[in-house]
PQR file with spaces between the fields and no chain letter, atoms N, CA, C, O and H, PARSE charges and radii, in Angstrom:
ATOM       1  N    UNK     1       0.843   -1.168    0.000 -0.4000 1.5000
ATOM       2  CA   UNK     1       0.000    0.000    0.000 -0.0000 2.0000
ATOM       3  C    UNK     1       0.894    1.239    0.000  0.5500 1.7000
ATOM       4  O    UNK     1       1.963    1.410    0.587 -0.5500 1.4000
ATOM       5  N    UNK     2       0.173    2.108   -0.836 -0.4000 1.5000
ATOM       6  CA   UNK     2       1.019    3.656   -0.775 -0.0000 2.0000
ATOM       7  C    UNK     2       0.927    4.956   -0.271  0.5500 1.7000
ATOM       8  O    UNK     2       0.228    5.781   -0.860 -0.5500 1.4000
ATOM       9  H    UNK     2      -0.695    1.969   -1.313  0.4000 1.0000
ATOM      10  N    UNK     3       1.518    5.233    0.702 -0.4000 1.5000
ATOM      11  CA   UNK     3       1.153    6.189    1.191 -0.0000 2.0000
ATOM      12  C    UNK     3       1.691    7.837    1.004  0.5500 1.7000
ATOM      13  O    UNK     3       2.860    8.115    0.737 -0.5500 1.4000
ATOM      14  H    UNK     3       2.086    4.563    1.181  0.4000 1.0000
ATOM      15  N    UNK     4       0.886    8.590    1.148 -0.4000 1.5000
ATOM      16  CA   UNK     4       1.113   10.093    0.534 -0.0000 2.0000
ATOM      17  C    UNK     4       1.353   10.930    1.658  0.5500 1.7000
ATOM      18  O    UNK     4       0.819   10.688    2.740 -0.5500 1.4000
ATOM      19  H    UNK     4      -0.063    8.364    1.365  0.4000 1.0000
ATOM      20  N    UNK     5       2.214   12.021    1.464 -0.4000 1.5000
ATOM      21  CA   UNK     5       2.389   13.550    2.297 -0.0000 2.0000
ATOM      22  C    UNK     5       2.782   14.199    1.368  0.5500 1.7000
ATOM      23  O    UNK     5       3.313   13.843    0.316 -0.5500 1.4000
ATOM      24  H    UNK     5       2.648   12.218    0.585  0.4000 1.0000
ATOM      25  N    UNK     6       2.362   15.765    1.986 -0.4000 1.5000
ATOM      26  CA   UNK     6       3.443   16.637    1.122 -0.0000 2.0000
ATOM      27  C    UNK     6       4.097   17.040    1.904  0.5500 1.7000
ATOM      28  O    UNK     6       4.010   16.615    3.057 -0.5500 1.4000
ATOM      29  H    UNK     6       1.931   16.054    2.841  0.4000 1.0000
ATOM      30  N    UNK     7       5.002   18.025    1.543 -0.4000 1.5000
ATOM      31  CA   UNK     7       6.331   18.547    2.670 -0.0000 2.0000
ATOM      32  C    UNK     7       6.611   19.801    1.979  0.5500 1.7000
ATOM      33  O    UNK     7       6.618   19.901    0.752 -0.5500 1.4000
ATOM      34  H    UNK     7       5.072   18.370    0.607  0.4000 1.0000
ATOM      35  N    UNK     8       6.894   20.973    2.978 -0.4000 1.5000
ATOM      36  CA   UNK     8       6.964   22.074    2.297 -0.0000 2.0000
ATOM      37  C    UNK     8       8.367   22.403    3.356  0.5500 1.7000
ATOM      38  O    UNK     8       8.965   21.724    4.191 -0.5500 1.4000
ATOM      39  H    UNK     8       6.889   20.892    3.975  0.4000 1.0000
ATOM      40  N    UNK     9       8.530   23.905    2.796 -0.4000 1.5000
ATOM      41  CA   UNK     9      10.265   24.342    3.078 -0.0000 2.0000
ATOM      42  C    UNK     9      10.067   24.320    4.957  0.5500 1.7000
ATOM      43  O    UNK     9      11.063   23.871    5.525 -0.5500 1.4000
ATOM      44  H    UNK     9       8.044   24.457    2.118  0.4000 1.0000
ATOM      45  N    UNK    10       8.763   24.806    6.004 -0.4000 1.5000
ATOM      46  CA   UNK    10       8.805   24.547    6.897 -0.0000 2.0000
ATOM      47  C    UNK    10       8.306   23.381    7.478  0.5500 1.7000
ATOM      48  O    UNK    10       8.792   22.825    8.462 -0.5500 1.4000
ATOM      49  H    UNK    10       7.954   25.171    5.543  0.4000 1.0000
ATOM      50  N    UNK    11       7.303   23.016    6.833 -0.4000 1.5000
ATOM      51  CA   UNK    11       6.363   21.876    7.632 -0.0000 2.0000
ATOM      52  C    UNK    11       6.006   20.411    6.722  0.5500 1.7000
ATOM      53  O    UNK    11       5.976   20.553    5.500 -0.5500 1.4000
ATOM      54  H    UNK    11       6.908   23.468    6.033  0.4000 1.0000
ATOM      55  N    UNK    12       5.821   19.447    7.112 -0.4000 1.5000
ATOM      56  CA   UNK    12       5.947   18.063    7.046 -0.0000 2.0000
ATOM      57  C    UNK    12       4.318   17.675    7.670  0.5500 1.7000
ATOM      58  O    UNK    12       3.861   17.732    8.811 -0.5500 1.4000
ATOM      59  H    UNK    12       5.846   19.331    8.105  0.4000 1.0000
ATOM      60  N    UNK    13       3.656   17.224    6.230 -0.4000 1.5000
ATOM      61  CA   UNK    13       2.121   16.848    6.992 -0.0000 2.0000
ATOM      62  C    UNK    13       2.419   15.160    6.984  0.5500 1.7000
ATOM      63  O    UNK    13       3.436   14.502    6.766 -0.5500 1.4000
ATOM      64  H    UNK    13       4.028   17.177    5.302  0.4000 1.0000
ATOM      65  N    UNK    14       0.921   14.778    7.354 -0.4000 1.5000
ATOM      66  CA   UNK    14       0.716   13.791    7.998 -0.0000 2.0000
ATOM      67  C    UNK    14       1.077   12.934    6.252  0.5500 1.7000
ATOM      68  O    UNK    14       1.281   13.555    5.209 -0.5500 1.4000
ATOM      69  H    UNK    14       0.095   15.313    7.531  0.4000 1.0000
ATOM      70  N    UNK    15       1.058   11.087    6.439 -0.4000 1.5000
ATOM      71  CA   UNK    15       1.383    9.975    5.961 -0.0000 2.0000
ATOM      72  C    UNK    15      -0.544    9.880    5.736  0.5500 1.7000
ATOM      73  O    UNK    15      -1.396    9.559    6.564 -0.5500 1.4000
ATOM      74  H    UNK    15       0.892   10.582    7.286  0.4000 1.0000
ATOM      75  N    UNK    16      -0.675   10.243    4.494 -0.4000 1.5000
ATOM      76  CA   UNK    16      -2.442    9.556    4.214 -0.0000 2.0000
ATOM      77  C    UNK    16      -2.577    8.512    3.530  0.5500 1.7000
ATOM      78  O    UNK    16      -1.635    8.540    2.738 -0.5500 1.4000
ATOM      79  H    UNK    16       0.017   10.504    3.821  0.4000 1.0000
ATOM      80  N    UNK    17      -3.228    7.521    3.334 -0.4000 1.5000
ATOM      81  CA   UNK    17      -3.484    6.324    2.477 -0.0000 2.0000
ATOM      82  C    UNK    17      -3.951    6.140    0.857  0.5500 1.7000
ATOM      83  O    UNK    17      -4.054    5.266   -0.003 -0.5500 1.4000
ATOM      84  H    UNK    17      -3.993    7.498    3.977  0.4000 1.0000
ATOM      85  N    UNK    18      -4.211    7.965    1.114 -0.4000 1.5000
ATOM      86  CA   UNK    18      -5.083    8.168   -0.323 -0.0000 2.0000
ATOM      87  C    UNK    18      -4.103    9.336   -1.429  0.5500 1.7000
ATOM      88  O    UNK    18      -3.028    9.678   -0.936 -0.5500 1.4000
ATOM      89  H    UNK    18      -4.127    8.675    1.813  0.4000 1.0000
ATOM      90  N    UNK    19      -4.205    9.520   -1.868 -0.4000 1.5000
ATOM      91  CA   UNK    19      -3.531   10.810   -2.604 -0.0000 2.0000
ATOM      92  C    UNK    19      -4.927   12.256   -2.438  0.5500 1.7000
ATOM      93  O    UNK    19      -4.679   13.440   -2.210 -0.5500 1.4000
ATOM      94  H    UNK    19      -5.079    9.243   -2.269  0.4000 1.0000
ATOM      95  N    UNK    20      -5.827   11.856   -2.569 -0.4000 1.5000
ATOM      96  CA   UNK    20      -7.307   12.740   -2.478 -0.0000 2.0000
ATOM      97  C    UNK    20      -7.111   12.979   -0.795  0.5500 1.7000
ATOM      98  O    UNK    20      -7.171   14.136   -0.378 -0.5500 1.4000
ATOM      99  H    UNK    20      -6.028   10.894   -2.754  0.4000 1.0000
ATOM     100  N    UNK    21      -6.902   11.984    0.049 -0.4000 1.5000
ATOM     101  CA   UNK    21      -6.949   12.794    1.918 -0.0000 2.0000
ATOM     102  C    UNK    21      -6.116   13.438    1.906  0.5500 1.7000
ATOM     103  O    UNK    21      -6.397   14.506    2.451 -0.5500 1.4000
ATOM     104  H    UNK    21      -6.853   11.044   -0.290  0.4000 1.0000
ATOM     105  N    UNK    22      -4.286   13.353    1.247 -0.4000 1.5000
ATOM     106  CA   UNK    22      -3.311   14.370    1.500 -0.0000 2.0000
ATOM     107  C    UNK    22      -3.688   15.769    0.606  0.5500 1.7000
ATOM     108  O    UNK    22      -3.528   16.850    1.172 -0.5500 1.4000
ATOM     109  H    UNK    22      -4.058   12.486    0.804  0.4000 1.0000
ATOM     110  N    UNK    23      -4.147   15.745   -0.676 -0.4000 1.5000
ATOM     111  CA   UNK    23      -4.807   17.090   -0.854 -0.0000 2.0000
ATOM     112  C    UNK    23      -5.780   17.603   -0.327  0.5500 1.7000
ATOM     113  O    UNK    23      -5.823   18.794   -0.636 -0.5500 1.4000
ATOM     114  H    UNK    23      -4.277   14.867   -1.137  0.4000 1.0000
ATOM     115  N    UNK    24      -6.695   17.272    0.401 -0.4000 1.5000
ATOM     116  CA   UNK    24      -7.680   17.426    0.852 -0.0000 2.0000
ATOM     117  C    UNK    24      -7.089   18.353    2.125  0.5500 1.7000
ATOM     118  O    UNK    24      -7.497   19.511    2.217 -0.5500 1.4000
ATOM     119  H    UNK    24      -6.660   16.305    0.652  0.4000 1.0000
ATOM     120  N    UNK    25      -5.950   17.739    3.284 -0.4000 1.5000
ATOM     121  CA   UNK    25      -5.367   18.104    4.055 -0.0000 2.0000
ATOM     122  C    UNK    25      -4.162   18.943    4.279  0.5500 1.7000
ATOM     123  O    UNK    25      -3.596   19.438    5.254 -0.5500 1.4000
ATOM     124  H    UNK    25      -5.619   16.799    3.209  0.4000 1.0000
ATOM     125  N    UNK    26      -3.971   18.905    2.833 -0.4000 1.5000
ATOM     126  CA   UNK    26      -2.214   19.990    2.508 -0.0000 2.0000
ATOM     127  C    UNK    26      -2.478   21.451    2.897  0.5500 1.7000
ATOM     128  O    UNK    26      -1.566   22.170    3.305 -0.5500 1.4000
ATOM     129  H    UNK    26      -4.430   18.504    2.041  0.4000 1.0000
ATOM     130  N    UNK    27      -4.350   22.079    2.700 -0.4000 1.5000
ATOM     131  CA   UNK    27      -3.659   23.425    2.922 -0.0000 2.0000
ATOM     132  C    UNK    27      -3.622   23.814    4.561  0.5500 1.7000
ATOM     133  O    UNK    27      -3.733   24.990    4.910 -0.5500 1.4000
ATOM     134  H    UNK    27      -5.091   21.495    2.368  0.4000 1.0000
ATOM     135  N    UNK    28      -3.451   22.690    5.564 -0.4000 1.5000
ATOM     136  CA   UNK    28      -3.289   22.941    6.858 -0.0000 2.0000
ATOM     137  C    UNK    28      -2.105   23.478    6.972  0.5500 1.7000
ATOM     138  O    UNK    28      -1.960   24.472    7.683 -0.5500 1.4000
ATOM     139  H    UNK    28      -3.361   21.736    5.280  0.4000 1.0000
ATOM     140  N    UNK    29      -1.084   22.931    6.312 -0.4000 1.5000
ATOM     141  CA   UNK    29       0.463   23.163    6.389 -0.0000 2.0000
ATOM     142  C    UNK    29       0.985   24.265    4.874  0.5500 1.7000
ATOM     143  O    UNK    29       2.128   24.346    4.423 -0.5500 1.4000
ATOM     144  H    UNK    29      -1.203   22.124    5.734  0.4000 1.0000
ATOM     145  N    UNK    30      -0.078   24.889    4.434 -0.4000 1.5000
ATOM     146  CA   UNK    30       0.260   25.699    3.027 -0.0000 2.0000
ATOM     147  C    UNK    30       1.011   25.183    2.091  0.5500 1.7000
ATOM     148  O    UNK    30       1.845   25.735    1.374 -0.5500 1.4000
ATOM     149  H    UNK    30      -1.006   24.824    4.800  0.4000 1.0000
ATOM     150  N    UNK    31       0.531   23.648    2.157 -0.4000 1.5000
ATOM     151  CA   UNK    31       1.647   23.171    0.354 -0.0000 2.0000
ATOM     152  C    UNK    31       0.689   23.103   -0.358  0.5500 1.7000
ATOM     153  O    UNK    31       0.944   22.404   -1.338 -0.5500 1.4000
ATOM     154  H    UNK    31      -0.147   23.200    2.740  0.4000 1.0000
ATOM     155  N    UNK    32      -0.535   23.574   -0.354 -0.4000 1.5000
ATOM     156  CA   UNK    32      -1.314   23.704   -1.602 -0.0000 2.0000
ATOM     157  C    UNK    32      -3.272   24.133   -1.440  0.5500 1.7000
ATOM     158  O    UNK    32      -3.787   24.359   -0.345 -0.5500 1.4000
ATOM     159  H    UNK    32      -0.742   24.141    0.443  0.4000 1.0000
ATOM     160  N    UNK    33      -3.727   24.147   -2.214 -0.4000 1.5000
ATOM     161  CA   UNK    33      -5.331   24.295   -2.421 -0.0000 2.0000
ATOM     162  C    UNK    33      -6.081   23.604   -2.930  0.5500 1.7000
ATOM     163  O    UNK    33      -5.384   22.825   -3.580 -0.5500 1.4000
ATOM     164  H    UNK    33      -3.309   23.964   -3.104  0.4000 1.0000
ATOM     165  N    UNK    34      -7.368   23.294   -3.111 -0.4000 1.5000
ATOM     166  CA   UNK    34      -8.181   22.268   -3.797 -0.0000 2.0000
ATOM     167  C    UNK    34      -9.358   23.698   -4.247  0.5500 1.7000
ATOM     168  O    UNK    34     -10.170   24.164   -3.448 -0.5500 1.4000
ATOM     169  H    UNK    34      -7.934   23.927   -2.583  0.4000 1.0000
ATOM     170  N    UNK    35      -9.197   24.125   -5.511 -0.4000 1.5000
ATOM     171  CA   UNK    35     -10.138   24.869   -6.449 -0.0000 2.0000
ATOM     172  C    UNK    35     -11.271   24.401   -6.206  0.5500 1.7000
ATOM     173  O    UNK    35     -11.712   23.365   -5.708 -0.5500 1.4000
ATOM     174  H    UNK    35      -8.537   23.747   -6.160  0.4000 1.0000
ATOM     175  N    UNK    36     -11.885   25.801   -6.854 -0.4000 1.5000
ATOM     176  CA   UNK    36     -13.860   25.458   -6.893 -0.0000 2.0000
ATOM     177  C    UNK    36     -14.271   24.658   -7.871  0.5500 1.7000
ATOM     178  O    UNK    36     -15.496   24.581   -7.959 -0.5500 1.4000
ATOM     179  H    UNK    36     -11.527   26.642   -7.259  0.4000 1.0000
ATOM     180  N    UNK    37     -13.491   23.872   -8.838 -0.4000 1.5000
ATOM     181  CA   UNK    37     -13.956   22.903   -9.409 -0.0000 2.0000
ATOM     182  C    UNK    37     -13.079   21.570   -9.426  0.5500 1.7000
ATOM     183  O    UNK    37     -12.755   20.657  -10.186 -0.5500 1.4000
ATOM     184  H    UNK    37     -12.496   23.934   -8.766  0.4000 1.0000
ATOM     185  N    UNK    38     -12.882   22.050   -8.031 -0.4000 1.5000
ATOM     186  CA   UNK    38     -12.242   20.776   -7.717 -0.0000 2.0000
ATOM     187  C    UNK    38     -10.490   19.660   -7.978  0.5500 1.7000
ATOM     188  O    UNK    38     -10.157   18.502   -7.730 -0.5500 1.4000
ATOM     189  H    UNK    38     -13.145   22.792   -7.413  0.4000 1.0000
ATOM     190  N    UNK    39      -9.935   20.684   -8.495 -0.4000 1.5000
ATOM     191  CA   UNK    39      -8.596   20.476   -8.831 -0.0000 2.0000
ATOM     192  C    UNK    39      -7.686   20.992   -7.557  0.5500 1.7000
ATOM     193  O    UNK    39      -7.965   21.815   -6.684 -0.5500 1.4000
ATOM     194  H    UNK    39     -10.206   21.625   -8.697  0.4000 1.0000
ATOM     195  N    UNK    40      -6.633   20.298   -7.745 -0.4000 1.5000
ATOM     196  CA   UNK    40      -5.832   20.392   -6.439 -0.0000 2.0000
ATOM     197  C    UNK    40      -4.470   21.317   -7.150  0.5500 1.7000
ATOM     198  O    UNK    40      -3.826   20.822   -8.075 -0.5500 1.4000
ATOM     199  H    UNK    40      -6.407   19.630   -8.454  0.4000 1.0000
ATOM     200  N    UNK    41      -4.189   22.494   -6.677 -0.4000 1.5000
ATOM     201  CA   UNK    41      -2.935   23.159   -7.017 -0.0000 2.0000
ATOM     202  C    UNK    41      -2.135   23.057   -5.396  0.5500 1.7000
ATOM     203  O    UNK    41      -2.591   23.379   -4.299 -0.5500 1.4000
ATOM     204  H    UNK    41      -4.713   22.897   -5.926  0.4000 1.0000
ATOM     205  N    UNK    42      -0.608   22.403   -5.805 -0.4000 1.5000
ATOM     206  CA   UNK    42       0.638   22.941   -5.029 -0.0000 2.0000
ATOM     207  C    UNK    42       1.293   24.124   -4.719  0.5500 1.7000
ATOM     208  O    UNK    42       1.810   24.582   -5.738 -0.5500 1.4000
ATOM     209  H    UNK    42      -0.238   22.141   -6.696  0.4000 1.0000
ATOM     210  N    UNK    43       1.468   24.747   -3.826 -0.4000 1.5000
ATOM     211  CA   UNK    43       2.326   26.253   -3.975 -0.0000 2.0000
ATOM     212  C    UNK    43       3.701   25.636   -4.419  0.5500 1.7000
ATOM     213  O    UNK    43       4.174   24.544   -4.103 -0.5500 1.4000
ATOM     214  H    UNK    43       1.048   24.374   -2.998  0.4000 1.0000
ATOM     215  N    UNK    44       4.226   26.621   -5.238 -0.4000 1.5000
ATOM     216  CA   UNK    44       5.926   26.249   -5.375 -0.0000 2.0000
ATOM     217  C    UNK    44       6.627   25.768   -4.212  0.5500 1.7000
ATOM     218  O    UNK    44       6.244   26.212   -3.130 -0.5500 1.4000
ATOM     219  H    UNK    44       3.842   27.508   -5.494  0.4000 1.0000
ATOM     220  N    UNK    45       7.741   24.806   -4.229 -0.4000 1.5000
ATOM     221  CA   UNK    45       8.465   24.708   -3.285 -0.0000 2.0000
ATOM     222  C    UNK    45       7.809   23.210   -3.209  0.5500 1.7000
ATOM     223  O    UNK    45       8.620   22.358   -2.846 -0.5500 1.4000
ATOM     224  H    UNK    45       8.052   24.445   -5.108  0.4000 1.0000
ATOM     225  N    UNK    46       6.363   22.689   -3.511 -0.4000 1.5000
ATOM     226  CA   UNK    46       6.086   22.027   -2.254 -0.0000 2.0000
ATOM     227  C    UNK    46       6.451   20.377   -3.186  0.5500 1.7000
ATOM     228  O    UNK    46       6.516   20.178   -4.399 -0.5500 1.4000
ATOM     229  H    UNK    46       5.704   23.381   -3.806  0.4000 1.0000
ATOM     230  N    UNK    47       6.655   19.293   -1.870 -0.4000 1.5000
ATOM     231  CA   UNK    47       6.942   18.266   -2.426 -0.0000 2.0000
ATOM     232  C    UNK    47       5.985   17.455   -2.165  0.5500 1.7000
ATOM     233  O    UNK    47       5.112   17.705   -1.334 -0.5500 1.4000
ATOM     234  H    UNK    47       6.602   19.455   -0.884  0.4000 1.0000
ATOM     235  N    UNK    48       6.060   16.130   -3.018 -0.4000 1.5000
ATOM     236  CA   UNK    48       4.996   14.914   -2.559 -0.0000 2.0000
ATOM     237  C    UNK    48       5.665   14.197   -2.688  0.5500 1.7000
ATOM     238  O    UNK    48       6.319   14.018   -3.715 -0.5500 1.4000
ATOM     239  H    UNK    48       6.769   15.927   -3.693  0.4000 1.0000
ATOM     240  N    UNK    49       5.744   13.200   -1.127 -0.4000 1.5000
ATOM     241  CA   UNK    49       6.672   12.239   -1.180 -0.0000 2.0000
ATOM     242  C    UNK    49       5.691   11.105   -0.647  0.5500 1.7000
ATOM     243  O    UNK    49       4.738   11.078    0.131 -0.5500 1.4000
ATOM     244  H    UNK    49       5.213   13.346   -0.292  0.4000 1.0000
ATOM     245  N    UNK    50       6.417   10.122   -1.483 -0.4000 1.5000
ATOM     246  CA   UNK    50       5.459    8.744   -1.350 -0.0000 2.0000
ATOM     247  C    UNK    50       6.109    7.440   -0.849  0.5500 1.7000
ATOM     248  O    UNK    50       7.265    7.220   -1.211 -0.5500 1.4000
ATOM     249  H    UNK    50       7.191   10.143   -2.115  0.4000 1.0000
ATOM     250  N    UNK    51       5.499    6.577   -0.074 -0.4000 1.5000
ATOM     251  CA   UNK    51       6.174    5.532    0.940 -0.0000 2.0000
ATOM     252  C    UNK    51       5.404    4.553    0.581  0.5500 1.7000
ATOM     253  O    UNK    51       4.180    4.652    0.487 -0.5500 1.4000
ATOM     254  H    UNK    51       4.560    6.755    0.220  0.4000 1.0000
ATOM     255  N    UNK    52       6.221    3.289    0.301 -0.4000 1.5000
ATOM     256  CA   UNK    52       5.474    2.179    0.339 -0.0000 2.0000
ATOM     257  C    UNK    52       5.664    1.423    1.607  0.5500 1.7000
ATOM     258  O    UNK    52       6.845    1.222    1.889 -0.5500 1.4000
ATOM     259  H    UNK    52       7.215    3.209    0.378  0.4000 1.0000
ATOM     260  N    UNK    53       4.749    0.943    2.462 -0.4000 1.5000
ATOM     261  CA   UNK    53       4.828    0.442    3.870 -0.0000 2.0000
ATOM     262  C    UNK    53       4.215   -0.644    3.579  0.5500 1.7000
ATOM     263  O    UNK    53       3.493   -0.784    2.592 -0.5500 1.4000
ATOM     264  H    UNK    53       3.789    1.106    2.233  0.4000 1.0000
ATOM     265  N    UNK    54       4.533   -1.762    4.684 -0.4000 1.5000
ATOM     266  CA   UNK    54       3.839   -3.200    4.884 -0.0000 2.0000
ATOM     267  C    UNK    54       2.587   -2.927    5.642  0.5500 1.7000
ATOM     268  O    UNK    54       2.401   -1.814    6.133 -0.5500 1.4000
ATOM     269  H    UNK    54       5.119   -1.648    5.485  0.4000 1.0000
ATOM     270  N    UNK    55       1.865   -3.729    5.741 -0.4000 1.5000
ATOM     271  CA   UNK    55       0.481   -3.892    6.275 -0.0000 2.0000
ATOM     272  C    UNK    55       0.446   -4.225    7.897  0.5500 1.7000
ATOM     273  O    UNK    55       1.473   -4.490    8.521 -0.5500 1.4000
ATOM     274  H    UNK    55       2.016   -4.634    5.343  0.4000 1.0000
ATOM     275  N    UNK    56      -0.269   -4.198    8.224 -0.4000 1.5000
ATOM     276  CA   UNK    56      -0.165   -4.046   10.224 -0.0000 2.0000
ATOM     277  C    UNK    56       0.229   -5.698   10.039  0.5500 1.7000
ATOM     278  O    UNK    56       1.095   -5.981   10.867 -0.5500 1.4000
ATOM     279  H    UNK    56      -1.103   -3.983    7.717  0.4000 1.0000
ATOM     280  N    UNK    57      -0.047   -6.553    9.425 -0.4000 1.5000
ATOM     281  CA   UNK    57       0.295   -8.273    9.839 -0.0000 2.0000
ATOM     282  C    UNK    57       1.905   -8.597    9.596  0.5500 1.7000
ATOM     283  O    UNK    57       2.769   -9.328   10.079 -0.5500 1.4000
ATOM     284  H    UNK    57      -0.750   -6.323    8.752  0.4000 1.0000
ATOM     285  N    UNK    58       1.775   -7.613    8.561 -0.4000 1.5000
ATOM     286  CA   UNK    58       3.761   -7.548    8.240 -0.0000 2.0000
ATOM     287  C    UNK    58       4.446   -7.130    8.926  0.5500 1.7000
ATOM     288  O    UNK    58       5.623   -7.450    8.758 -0.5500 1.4000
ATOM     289  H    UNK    58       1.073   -7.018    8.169  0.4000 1.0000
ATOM     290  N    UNK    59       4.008   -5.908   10.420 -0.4000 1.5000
ATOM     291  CA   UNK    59       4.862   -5.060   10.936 -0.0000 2.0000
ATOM     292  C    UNK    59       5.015   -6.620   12.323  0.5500 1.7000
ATOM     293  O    UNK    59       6.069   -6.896   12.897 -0.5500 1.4000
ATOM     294  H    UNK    59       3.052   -5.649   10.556  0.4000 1.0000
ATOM     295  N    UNK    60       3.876   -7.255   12.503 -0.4000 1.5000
ATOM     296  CA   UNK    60       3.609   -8.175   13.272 -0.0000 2.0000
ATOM     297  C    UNK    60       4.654   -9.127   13.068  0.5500 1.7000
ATOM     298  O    UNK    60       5.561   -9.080   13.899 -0.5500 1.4000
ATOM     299  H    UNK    60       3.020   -7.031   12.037  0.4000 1.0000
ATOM     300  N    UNK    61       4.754  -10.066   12.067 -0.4000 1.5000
ATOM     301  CA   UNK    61       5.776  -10.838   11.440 -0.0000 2.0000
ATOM     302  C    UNK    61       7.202  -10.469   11.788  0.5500 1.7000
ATOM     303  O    UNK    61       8.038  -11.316   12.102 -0.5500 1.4000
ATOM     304  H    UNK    61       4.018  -10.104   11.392  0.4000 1.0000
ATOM     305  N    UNK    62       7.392   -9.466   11.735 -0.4000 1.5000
ATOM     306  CA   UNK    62       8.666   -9.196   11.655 -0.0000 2.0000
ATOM     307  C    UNK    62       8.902   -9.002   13.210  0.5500 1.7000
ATOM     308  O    UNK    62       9.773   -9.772   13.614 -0.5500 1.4000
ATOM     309  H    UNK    62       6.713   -8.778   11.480  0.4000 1.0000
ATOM     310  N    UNK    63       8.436   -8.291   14.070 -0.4000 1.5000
ATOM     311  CA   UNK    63       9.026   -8.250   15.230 -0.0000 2.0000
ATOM     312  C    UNK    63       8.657   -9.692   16.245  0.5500 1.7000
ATOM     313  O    UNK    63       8.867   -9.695   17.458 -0.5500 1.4000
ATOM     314  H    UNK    63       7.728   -7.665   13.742  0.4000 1.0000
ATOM     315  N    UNK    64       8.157  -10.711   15.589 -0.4000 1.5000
ATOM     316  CA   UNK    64       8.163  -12.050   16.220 -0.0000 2.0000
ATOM     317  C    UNK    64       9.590  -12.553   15.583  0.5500 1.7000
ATOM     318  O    UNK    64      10.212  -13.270   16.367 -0.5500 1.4000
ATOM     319  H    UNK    64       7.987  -10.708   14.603  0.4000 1.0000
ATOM     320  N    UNK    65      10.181  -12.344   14.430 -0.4000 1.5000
ATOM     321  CA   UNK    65      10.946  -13.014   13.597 -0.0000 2.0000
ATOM     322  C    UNK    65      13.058  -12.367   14.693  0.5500 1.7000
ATOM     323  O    UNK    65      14.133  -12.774   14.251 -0.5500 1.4000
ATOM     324  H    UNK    65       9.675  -11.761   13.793  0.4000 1.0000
């Protein structure tokens, strides 16, 4: 599964599951806006960085292992 943030020159938002919850949530931290018809613009500067993580049974696995 892939998970989304953006990151701007001061602030670092949250890890979302969706690409639509991290825009939805970016302009808390000013890396961007979601328009009146619904398009998502970035301010300059801002990044989207993406993580692929294991699933809660994988994080399980491994610290028995």
């Amino acid at each position: 599964m892939v998970f989304y943030r953006f990151v701007t020159r001061n602030r670092i938002g949250k890890w979302y599951a969706s690409l639509t919850d991290a825009q939805r949530n970016a302009n808390a931290i000013g890396a961007g806006f979601t328009g009146p018809g619904g398009s998502f613009t970035a301010y300059r500067g801002t990044i989207l960085e993406m993580q692929e993580k294991p699933g809660q049974r994988e994080w399980a696995k491994r610290r028995d292992q």
